[in-house]
C-alpha positions in Angstrom: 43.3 -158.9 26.8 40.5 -156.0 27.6 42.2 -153.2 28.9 40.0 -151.4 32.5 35.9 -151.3 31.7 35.2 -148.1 32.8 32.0 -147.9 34.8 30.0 -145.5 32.1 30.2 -148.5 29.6 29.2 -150.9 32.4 26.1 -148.3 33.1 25.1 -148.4 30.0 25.2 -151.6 29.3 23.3 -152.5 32.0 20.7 -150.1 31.2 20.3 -151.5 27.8 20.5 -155.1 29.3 17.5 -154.7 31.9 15.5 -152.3 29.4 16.0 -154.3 25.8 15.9 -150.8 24.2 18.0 -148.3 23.5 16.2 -145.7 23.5 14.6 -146.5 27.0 18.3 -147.1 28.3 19.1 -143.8 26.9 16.2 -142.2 28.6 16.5 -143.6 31.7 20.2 -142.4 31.7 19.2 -139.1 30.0 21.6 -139.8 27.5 21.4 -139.3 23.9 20.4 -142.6 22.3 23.7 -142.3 20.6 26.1 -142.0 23.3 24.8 -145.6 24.8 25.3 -146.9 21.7 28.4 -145.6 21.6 29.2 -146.8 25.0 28.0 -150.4 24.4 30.0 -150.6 21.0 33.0 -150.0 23.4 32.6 -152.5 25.5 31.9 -155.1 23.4 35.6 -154.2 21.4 36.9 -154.2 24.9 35.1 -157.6 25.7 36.1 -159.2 21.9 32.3 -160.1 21.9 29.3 -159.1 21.1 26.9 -158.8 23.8 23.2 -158.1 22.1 21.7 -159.5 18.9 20.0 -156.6 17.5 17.7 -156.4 14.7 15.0 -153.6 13.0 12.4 -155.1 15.7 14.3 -155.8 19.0 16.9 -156.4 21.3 18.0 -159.6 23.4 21.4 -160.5 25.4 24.0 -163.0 23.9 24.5 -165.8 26.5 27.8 -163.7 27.1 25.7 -160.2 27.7 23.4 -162.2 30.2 26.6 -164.0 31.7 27.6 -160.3 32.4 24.9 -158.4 33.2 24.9 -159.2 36.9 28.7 -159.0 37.5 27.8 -155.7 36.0 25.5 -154.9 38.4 27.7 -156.1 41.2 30.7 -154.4 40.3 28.4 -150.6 39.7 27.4 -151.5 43.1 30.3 -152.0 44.5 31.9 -148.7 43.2 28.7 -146.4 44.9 30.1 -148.3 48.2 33.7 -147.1 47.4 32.4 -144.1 46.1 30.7 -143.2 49.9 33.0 -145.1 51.9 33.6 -143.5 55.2 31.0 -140.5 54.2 34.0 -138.6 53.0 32.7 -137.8 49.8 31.3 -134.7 49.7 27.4 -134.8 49.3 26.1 -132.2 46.4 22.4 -131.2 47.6 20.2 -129.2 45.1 18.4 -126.7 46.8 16.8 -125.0 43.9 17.4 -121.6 44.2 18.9 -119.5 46.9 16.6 -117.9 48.8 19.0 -114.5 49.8 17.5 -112.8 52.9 14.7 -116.0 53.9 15.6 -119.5 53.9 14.0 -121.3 51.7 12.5 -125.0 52.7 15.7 -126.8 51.0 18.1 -124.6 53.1 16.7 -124.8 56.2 17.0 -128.7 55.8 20.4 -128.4 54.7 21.3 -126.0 57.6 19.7 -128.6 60.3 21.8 -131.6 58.9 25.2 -130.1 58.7 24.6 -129.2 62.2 23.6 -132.8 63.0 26.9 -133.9 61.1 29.1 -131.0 61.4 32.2 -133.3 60.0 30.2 -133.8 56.6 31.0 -132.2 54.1 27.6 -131.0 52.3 27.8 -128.5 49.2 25.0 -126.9 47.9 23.7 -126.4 43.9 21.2 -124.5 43.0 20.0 -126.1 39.8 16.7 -124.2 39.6 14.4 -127.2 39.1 14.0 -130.8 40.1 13.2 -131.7 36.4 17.3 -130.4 35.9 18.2 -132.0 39.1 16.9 -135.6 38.0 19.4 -135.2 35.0 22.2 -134.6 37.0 21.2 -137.2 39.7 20.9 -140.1 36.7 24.1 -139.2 36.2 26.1 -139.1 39.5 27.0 -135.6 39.3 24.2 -135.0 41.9 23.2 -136.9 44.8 19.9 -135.3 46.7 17.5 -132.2 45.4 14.7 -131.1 46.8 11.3 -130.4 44.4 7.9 -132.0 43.0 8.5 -135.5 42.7 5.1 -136.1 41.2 5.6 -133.6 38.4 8.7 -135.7 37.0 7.7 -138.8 34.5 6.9 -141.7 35.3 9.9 -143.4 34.5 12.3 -140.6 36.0 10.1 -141.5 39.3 11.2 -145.2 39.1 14.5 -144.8 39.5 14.0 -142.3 42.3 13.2 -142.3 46.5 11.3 -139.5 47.2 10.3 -138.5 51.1 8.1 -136.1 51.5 9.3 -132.8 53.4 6.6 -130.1 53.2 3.7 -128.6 52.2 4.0 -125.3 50.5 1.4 -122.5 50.7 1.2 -121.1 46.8 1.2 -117.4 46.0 1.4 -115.1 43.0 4.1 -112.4 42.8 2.8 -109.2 41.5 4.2 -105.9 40.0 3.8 -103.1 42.6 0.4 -101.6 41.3 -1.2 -104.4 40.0 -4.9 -104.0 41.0 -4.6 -107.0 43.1 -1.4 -106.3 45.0 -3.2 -104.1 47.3 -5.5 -107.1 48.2 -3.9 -108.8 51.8 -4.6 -112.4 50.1 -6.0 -113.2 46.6 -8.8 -115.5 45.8 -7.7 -117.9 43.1 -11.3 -116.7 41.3 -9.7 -112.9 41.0 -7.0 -114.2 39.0 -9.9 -114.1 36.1 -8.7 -111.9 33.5 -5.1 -112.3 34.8 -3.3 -114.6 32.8 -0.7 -116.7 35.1 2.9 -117.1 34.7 3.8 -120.9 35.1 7.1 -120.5 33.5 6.0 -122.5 30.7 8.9 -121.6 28.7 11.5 -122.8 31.0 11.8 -126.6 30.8 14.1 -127.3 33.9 11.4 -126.8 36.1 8.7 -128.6 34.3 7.4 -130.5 37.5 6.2 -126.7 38.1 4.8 -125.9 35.2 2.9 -128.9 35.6 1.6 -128.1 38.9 0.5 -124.4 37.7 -1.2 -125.6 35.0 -2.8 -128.0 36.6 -3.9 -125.5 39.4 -5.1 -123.1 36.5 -7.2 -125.7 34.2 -8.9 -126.8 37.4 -10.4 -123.5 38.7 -11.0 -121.8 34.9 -8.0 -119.7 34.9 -5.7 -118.8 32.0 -2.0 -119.4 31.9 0.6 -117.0 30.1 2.6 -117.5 27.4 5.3 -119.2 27.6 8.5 -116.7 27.8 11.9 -117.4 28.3 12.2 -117.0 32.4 14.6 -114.5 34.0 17.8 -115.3 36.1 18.5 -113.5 39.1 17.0 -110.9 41.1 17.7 -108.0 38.8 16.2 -110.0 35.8 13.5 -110.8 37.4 12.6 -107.6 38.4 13.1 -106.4 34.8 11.0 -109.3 33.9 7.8 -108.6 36.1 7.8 -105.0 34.8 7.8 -106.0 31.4 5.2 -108.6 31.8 3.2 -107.6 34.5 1.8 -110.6 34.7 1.1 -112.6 38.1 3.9 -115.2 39.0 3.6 -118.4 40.8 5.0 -119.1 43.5 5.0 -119.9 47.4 4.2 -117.8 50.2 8.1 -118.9 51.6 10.0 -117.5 48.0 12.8 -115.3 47.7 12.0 -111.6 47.9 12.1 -110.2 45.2 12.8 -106.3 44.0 9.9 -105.0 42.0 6.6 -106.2 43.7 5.0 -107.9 46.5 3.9 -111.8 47.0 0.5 -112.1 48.4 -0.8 -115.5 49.3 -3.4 -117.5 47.4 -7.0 -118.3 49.4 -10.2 -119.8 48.4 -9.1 -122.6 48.2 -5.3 -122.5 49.5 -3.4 -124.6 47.0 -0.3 -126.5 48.1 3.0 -127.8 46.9 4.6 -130.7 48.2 8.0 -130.5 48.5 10.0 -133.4 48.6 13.7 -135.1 49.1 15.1 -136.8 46.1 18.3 -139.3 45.7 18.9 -142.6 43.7 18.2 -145.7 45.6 21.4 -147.1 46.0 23.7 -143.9 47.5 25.2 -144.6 50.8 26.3 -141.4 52.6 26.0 -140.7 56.2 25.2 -137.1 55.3 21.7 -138.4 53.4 20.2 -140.2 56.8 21.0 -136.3 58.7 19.1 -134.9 55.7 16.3 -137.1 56.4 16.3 -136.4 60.0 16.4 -132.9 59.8 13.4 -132.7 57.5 11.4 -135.1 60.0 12.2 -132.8 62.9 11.7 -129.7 61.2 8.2 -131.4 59.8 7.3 -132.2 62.9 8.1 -128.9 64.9 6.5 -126.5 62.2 3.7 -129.1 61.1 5.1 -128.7 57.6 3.1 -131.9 56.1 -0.5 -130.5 58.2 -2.3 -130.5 55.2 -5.0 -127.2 55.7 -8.7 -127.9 55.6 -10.3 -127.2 51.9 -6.9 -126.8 50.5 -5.8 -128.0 46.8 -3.4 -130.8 46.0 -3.1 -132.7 42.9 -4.3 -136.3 43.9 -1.2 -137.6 42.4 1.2 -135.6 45.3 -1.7 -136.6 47.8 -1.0 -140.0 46.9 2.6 -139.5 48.7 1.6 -138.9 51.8 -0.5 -141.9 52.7 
């Protein structure tokens, strides 16, 4: 008699069951490949079956694995509902970074919806990156973040609903006396000679990185190396004196001690920043999120795209 199936063994089975691979299941859960194998070898000795034939070559369901796989599904289903029933679970929203003395695009949406559902209990994270944030999401220790949905892989995207929320104006933080702080707004073609920090060396926020060099490779520009990336203000401070070398950003990013942000023109290149959850949560909490970023969208024009700016067609894409 099998003892209670936890619902990790269930997830990966189900995983393995609709991708045939373990290594795909493993991905998709951003697992190691081990840990659903693990999981699956559980289940069956809970089960007393086995529920794949594997060989060197491939994977298929037993007629008892495919016999389970939608009960699976049914019963992972029902325990988001129980999970969200009532909305009394708390909600953990990703908001990036905080953004200390200026809100940041994620906080003001967060502010806006726990005043539309002031009996909601939403707690922030600040993850630092949407690439991080899609780990924790696939795993139900995260249920919303905020970020570049079109900088994540393909099959992160799949399992994901992204709405778009805004469009950011991009910048480059420089050192105070850096020949082109003193310049109100800088041209992306003075950046010549000036490699850019994309924060290649930090792969949580690879959907960034992505973006940067993208932006970069397009206009002729250099990136710089890759360096392991500060953490908090102090660091960073410590870090752009160091350096010296432009950062990118957004013209909406934290203040930081050290140097100045100036905005980047000719053409204005833009971020789209978007919401992020898994398709199935349920929360009460996740349609104020929504709400809030429509209003606040639609009172600042935050998805007005600017004549001859830059966006990668693949974030353009999203707003059609």
């Amino acid at each position: 008699m099998p003892h209670d199936v936890h619902p990790r063994l269930l997830r990966s089975f189900a995983a393995v069951a609709e991708t045939l691979h373990f290594g795909r299941a493993a991905e998709r859960l951003h697992l190691a490949q081990q840990a659903v194998s693990r999981d699956v070898r559980a289940l069956e000795r809970e089960l007393g079956c086995a529920l794949f034939q594997r060989s060197t070559r491939s994977v298929e369901l037993t007629e008892t694995g495919a016999a389970l796989l939608p009960k699976a599904r049914h019963l992972l289903e029902i325990q988001r509902e129980i999970t969200a029933l009532g909305g009394t679970r708390v909600l953990l929203v990703d908001v990036n970074s905080p953004g200390g003395d200026r809100e940041l695009t994620a906080e003001r949406v967060l502010a806006a919806a726990r005043r539309r559902l002031p009996d909601a209990e939403l707690l922030a994270r600040y993850l630092g990156g949407l690439t991080a944030a899609a780990r924790e999401l696939a795993t139900h220790r995260l249920d919303v973040s905020f970020g570049r949905y079109a900088g994540l892989p393909s099959a992160v995207r799949a399992r994901l609903v992204h709405t778009p929320v805004r469009l950011e104006r991009m910048a480059v933080f420089l050192p105070f006396g850096h020949p082109l702080a003193a310049l109100p707004a800088v041209p992306l073609a003075a950046l010549d000679g000036h490699p850019v920090d994309v924060f290649a060396g930090q792969p949580d926020t690879a959907e960034w990185t992505d973006l940067g060099l993208r932006l970069l490779a397009e206009h002729g520009l250099a990136a710089a190396p890759g360096r392991t990336p500060p953490v908090g203000a102090a660091e960073f401070a410590r870090y752009l004196t160091r350096h010296g070398s432009p950062i990118l950003t957004t013209t909406d990013g934290p203040d930081i001690p050290g140097g100045i942000a100036r905005p980047l023109v000719d053409p204005v290149p833009l971020s789209l920043v978007g919401l992020v959850h898994r398709p199935e949560l349920r929360h009460p909490a996740l349609a104020a999120l929504r709400e809030a970023s429509a209003e606040l969208a639609a009172e600042d024009r935050w998805l007005t795209r600017p004549p001859g700016s830059w966006l990668p067609a693949e974030d353009a894409a999203l707003l059609t």
